[in-house]
C-alpha positions as CSV (number, residue, x, y, z in Angstrom):
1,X,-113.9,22.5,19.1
2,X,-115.4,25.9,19.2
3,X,-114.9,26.5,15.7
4,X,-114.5,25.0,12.2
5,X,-112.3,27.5,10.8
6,X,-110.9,30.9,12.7
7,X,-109.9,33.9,10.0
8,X,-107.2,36.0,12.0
9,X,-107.6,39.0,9.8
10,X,-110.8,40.6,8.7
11,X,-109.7,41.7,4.8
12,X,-110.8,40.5,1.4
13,X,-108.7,37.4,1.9
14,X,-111.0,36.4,5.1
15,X,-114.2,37.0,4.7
16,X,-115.4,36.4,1.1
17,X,-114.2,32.8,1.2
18,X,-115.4,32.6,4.8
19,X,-119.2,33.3,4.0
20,X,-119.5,30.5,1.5
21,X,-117.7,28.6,4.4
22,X,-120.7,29.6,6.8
23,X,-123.3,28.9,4.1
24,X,-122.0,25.2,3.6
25,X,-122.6,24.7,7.0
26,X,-119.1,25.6,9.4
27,X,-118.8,27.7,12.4
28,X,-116.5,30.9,11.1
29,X,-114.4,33.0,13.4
30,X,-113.1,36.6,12.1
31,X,-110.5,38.1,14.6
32,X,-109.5,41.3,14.0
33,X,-107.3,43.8,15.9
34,X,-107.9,47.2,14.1
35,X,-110.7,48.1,11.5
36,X,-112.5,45.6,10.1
37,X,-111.6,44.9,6.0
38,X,-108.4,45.7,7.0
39,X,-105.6,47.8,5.1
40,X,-107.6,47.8,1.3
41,X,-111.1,49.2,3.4
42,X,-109.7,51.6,5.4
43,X,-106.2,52.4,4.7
44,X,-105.1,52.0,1.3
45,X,-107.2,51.2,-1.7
46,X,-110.3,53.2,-0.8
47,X,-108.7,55.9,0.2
48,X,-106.4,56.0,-2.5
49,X,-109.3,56.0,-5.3
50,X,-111.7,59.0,-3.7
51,X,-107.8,61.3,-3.3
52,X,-106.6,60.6,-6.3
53,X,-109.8,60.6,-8.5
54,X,-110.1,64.9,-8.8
55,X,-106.5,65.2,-9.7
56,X,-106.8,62.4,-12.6
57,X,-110.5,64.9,-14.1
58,X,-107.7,68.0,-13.5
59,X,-105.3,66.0,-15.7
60,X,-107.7,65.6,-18.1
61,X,-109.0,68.8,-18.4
62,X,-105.3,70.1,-18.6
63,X,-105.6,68.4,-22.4
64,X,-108.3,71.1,-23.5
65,X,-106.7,73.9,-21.5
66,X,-106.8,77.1,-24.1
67,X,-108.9,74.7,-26.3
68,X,-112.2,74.8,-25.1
69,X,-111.4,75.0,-21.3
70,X,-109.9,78.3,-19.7
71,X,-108.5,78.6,-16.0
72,X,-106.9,76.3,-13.8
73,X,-109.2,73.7,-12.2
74,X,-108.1,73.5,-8.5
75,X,-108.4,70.8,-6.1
76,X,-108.8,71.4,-2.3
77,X,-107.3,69.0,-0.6
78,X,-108.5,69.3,2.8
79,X,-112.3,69.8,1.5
80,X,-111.0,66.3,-0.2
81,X,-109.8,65.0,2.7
82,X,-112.9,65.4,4.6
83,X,-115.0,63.6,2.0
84,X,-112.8,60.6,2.1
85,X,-112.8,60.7,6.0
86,X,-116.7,60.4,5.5
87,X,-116.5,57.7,3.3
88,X,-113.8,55.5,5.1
89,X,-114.7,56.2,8.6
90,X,-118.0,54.2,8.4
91,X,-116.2,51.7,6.3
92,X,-115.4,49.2,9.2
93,X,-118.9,49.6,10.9
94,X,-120.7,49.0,7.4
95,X,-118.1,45.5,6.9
96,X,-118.8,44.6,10.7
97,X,-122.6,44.9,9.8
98,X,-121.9,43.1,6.9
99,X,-120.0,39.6,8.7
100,X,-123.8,39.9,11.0
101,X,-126.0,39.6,8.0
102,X,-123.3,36.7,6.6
103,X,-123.6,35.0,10.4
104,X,-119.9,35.0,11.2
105,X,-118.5,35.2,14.1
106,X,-116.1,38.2,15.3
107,X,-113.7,38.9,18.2
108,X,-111.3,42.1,18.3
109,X,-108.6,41.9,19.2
110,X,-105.0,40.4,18.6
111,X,-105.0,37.2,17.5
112,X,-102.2,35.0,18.3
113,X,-101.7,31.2,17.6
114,X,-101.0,29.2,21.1
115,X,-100.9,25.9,19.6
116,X,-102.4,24.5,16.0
117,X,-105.6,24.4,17.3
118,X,-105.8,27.3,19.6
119,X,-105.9,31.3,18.6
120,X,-105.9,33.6,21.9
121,X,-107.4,36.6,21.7
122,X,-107.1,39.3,24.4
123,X,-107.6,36.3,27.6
124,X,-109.3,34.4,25.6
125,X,-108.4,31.3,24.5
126,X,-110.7,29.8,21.0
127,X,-110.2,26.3,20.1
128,X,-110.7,25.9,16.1
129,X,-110.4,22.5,13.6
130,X,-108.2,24.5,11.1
131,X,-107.1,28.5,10.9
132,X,-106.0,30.7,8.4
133,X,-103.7,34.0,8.6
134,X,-104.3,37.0,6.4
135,X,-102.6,39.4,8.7
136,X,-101.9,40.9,5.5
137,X,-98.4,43.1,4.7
138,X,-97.2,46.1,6.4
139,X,-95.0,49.2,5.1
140,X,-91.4,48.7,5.2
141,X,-89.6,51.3,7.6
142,X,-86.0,51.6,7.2
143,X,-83.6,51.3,10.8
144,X,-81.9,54.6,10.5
145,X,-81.1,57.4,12.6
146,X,-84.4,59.7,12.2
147,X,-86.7,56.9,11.2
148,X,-89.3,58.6,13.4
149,X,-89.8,61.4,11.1
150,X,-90.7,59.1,8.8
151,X,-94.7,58.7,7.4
152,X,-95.8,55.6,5.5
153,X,-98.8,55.7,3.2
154,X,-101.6,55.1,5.9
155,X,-100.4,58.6,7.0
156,X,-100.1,60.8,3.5
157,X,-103.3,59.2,2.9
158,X,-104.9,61.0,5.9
159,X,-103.0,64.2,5.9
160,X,-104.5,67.8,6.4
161,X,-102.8,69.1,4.0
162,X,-100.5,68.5,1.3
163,X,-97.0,69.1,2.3
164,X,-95.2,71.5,-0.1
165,X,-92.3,69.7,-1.0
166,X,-92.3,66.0,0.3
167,X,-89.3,63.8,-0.1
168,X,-90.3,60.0,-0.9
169,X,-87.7,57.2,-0.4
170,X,-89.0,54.6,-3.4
171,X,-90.8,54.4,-6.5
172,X,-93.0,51.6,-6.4
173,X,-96.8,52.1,-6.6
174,X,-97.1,54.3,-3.5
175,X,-94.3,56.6,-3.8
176,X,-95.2,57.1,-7.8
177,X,-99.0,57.2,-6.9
178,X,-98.2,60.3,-4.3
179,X,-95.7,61.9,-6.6
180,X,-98.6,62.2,-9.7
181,X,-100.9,63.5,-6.8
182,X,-98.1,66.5,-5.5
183,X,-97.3,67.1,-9.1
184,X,-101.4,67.7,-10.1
185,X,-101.6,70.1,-7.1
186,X,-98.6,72.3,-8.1
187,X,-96.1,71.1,-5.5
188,X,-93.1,69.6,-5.0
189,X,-91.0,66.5,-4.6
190,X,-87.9,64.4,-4.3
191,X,-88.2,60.5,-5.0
192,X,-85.2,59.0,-4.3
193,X,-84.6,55.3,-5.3
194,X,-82.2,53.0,-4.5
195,X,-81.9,51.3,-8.0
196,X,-82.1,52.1,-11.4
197,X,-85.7,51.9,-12.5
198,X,-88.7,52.9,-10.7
199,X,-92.4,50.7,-10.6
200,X,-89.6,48.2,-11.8
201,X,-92.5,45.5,-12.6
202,X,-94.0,47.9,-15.5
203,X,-93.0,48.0,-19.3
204,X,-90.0,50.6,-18.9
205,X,-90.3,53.1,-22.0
206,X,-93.7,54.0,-20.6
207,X,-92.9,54.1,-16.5
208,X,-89.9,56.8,-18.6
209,X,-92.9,59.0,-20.1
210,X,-94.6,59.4,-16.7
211,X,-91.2,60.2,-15.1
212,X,-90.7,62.9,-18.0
213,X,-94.3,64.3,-17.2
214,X,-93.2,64.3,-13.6
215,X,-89.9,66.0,-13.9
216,X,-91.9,68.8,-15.6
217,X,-93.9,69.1,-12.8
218,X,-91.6,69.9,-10.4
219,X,-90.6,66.4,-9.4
220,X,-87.4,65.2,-9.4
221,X,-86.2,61.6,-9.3
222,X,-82.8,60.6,-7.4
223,X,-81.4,57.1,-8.6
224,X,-78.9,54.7,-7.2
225,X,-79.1,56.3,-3.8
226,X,-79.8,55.2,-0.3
227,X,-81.0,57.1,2.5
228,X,-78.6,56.7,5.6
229,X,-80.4,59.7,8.0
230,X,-83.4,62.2,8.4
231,X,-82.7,65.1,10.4
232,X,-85.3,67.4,11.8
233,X,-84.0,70.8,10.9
234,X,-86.5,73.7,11.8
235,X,-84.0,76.0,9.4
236,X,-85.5,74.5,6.6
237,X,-86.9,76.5,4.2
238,X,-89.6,75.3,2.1
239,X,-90.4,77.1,-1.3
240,X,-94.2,77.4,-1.3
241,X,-95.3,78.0,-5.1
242,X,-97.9,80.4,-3.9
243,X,-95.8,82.4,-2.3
244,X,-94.7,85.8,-4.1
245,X,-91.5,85.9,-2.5
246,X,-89.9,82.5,-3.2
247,X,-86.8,83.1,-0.6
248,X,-87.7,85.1,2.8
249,X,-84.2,85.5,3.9
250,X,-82.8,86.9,0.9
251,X,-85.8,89.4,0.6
252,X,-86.7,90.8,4.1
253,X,-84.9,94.2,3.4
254,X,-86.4,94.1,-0.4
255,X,-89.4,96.5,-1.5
256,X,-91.6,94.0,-2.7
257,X,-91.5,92.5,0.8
258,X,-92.7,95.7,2.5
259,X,-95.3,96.2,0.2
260,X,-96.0,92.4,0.9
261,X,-95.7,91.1,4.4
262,X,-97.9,88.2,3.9
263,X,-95.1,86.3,1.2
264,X,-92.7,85.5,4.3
265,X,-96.1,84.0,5.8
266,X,-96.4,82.4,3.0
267,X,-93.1,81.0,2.8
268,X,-92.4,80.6,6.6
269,X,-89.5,78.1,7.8
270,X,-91.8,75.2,8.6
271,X,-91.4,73.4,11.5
272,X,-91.4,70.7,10.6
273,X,-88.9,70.7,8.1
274,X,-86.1,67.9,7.6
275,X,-82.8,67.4,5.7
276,X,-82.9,63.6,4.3
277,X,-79.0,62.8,3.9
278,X,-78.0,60.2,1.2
279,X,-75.0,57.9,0.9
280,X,-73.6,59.7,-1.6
281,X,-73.0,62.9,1.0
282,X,-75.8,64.8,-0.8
283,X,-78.4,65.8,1.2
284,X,-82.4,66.5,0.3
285,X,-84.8,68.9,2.2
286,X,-88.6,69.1,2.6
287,X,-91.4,69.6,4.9
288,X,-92.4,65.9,4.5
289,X,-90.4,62.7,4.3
290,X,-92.4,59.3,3.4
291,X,-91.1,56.0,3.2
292,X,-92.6,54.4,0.0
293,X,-90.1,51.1,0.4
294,X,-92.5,48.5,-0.2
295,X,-94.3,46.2,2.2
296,X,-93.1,43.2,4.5
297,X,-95.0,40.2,6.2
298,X,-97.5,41.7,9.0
299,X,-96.8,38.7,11.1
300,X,-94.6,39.6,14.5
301,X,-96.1,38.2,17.8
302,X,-99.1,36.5,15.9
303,X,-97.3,33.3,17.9
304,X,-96.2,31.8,14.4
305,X,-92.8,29.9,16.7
306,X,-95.7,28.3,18.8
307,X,-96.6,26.3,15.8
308,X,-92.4,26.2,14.2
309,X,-93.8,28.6,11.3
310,X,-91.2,30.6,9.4
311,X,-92.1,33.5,7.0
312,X,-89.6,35.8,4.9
313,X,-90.5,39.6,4.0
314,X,-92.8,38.0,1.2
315,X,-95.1,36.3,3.9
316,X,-95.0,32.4,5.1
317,X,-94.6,29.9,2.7
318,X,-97.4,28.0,1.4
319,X,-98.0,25.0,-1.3
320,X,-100.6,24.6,-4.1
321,X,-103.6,24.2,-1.9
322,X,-102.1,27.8,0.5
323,X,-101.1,25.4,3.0
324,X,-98.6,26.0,5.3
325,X,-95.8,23.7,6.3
326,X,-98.3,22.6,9.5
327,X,-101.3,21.0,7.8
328,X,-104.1,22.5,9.6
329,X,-102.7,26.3,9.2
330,X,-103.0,28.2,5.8
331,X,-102.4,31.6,4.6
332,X,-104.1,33.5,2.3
333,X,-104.0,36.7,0.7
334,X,-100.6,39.2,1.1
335,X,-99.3,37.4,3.8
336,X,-98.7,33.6,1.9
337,X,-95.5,33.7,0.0
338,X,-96.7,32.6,-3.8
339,X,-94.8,34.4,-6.2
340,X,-98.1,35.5,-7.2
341,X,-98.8,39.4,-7.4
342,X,-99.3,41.1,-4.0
343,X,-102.4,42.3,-5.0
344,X,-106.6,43.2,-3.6
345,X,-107.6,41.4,-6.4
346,X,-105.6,38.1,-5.4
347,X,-106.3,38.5,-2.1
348,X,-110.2,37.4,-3.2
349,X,-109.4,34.8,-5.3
350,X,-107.6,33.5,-2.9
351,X,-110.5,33.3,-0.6
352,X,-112.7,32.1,-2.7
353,X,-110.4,29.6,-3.5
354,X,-109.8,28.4,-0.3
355,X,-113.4,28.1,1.0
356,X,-114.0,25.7,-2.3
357,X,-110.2,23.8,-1.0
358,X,-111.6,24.0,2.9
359,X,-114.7,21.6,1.7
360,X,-113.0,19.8,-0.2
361,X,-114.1,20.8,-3.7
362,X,-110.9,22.3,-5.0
363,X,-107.5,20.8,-6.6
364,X,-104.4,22.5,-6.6
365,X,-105.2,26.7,-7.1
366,X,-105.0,27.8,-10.5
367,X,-103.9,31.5,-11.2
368,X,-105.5,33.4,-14.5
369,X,-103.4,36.4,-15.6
370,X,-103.3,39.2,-13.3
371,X,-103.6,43.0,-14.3
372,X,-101.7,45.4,-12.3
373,X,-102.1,48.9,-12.6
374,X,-99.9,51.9,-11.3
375,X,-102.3,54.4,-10.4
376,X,-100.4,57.1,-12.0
377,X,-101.4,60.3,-14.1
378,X,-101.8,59.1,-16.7
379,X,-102.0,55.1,-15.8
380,X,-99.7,52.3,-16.9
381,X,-101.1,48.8,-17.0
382,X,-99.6,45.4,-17.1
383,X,-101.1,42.1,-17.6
384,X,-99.7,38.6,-18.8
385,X,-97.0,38.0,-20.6
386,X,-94.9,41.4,-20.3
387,X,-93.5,42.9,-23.3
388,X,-90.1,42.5,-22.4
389,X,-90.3,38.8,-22.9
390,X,-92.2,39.5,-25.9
391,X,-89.2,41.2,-27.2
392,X,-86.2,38.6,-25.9
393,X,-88.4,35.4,-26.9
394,X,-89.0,33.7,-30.8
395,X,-91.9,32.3,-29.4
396,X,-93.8,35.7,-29.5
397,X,-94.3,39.3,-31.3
398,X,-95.2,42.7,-30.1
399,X,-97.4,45.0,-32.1
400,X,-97.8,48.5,-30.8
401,X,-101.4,49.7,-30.8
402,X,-101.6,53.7,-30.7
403,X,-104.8,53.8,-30.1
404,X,-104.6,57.4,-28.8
405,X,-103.8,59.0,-32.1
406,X,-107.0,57.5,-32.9
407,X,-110.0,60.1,-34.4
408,X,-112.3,58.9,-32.1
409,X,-110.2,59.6,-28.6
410,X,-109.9,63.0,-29.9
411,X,-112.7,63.6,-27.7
412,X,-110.5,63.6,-24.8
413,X,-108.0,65.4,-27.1
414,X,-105.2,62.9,-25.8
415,X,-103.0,61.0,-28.5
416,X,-101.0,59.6,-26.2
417,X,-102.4,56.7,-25.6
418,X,-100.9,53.5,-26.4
419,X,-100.5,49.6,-25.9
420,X,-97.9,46.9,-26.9
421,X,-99.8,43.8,-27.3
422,X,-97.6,41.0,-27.1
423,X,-99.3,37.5,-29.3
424,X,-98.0,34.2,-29.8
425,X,-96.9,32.5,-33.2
426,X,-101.3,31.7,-33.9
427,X,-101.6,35.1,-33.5
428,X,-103.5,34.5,-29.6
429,X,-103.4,37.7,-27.5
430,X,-101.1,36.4,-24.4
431,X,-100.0,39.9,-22.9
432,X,-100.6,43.5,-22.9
433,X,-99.0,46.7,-21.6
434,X,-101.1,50.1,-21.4
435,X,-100.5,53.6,-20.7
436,X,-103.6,55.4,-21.2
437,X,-105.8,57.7,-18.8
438,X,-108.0,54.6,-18.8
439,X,-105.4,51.8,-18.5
440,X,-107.1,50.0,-16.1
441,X,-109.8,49.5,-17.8
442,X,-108.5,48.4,-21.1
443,X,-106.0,45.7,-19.1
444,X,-109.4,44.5,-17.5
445,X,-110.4,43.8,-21.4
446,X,-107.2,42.1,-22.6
447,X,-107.3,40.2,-18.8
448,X,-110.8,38.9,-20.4
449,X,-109.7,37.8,-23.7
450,X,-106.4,36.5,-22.4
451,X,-108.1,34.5,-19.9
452,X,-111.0,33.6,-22.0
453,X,-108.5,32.8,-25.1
454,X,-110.4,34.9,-27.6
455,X,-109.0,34.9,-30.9
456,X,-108.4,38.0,-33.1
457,X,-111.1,36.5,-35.9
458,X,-113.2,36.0,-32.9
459,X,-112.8,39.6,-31.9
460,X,-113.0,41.4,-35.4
461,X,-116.6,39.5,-35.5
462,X,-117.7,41.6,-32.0
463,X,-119.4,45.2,-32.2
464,X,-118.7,47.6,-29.8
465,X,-119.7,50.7,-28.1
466,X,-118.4,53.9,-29.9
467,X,-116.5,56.1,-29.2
468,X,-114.5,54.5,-26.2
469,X,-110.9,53.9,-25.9
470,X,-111.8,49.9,-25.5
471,X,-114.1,50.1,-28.9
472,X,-110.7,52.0,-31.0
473,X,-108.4,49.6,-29.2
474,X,-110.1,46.4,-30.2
475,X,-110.6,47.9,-33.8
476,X,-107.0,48.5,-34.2
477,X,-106.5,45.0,-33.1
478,X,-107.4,43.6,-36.6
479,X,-104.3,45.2,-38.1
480,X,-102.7,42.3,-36.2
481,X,-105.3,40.0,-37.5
482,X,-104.6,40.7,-41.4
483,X,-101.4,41.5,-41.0
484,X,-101.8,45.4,-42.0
């Protein structure tokens, strides 16, 4: 064999298992048919983090706006733009230098499975004792008439310039994410979702407060409707915000328009405008249309009938161990159907996981809880047991901890912020939801003393730094504890 263990797919869910793999001993292959690090390096997560960062300081500042802080704090978004394209573009080369200095071996190119011990790559056949897929997920694009005009997120996230008034088909965590982003920057924007609920996995009363904060922000939200066509429709007007005339054709005769030329400039008929048309007969225009649907399996033509593998949208199947149904083959990351969240964060742990399960130092995988965060503005958080079950079960309670009202958070002059902590009937800490500025941070605190099964005594006991959100948080936590 030429290898011990070939990786097709160079992300998180390859290669930090696959160094401890090399260090034990095994000869590693990494194939890889784009950038290596895959979609969380160089299309998503990154990228997401150095766009969206300004616009969450903006939001911020927007709390001491006539109280300490005067003017409007602008972000330029193609000054932006080119910072991230700085950062990302050498992302690849720096992870490539990175699988050198960890002695594994790469090829680029395609990988496809010929047989279950064989991976071709370009006309190259490599011969390998086991392999394991992390091809990862891919944006879902919906078959419809116009589906060309249609930009996932690896394209808004590397877009000149902001469109004006975008039209997103979902509201999961991209099509949320891009909507608090247009609504920062003064612009516009349709979501239109095909249920009831939007970022339908987070604590509902508080995905409802960002939507209100949206809709005041020029961003409406469509529900129970489907998208059946986009049309490309260079009549469409788009009403720029900037402008001073907000409708050409109804002043091109009108005084202020001959005093002003530059407003129909301003507000020209783009382009590139489109008319998205609903099932309901009601149609939607904008300058922009992205499909925020979710994300599939990235599995076509990696040769998974050669081997009588079957996979769903949620990825291929695997058992305890991230086996597949052939022995030799696992999965790992976003592609392996395990109920588990689809998430960066997984994606290592499953990794590290396997390389322990590879050499035979691993039972079954165990999962600790699992924070997830819609990046938002502000944030909501999630992580173990989910107030909603909190509420319908006997076996727990929910406390609400407004820890925004708090004297010490008045420093970001924000009393918004808020958790539901959800405990058993011994009074252990077994969930939390957050909506805070800082959520993520504070569900990275309740994931530790979830995980770590710290009692409320045990916490009263702690000191923390003060002020912080985390410090007023855990404080408030002892109401729970003496039952205040």
């Amino acid at each position: 064999m030429d290898y011990d263990i070939i990786y097709i797919g160079s992300g998180n869910a390859a290669w930090q298992g696959g160094r401890f793999l090399r260090k034990a001993g095994l000869k590693i292959l990494i194939v890889e048919e784009s950038l290596f690090g895959g979609a969380c390096a160089n299309r998503g997560c990154n990228s997401k983090a150095l766009l969206d960062a300004p616009y969450e300081i903006k939001a911020l500042a927007d709390n001491f706006k006539d109280v300490g802080i005067s003017g409007n704090i602008e972000v330029n978004w193609s000054d932006l733009m080119k910072l991230k394209q700085q950062r990302i573009a050498g992302m690849s080369k720096f992870l490539n230098g990175k699988f050198k200095e960890y002695d594994l071996d790469v090829a680029h190119g395609k990988g496809v499975i010929v047989d279950e011990h064989t991976v071709q790559v370009n006309d190259k056949q490599y011969t390998t004792e086991k392999i394991v897929i992390c091809t990862g997920l891919k944006p879902v694009i919906p078959d419809i008439p116009g589906k060309e005009y249609l930009h996932d997120s690896t394209d808004y996230l590397d877009i000149a310039e902001l469109p004006k008034h975008a039209v997103i088909i979902g509201a999961g965590f991209v099509g949320m994410e891009f909507a608090s982003i247009l609504a920062e920057a003064g612009h516009e924007a349709d979501v239109i979702i095909r249920g009831d609920m939007a970022l339908k996995y987070f604590h509902q009363p508080y995905v409802q407060r960002v939507i209100e904060i949206l809709e005041k922000k020029n961003i409406r939200f469509h529900f129970n409707e489907t998208v059946t066509e986009v049309i490309k429709d260079d009549s469409v007007v788009i009403n720029n915000p900037t402008a001073k005339v907000l409708n050409v054709e109804n002043s091109m005769n009108s005084d202020e328009f001959l005093r002003d030329p530059q407003a129909k400039i301003d507000n020209k008929a783009y382009e590139n405008g489109f008319k998205v048309i609903l099932k309901s007969g009601k149609s939607i225009t904008g300058d922009y249309v992205v499909a925020a649907m979710g994300r599939e399996a990235n599995v076509e033509d990696i040769g998974l009938e050669n081997v009588g593998l079957t996979y769903t949208k949620n990825g291929i199947k695997v058992n305890g161990h991230l086996q597949t149904e052939v022995p030799n083959i696992y999965a790992s990351g976003d592609v392996a159907d395990t109920g588990i969240a689809k998430l960066v964060t997984v994606a290592i742990h499953h990794s590290k996981y396997l390389a322990k399960e590879l050499l035979g130092e691993a039972d079954e995988i165990k999962y600790p809880v699992v924070p997830a965060v819609a990046y938002t503005i502000p944030r909501i958080a999630t992580v173990g047991v989910p107030a909603y079950v909190g509420y319908e079960s006997d076996d727990y309670d929910v406390h609400t901890i407004k820890y925004g009202k708090s004297y010490s958070l008045e420093l970001k002059n924000d009393p918004t912020a808020e958790a539901k902590v959800i405990v058993d009937k011994d009074l252990n800490i077994v969930g939390a939801e957050i909506y805070a500025a800082d959520a993520e941070n504070v569900a990275n605190m309740f994931a530790f003393i979830i995980n770590k099964k710290i009692t409320l005594e045990e916490l009263d006991d702690m000191i923390y730094a003060f002020p912080s959100s985390s410090s007023v948080c855990l404080y408030k936590l002892h109401n729970i504890h003496y039952k205040f």
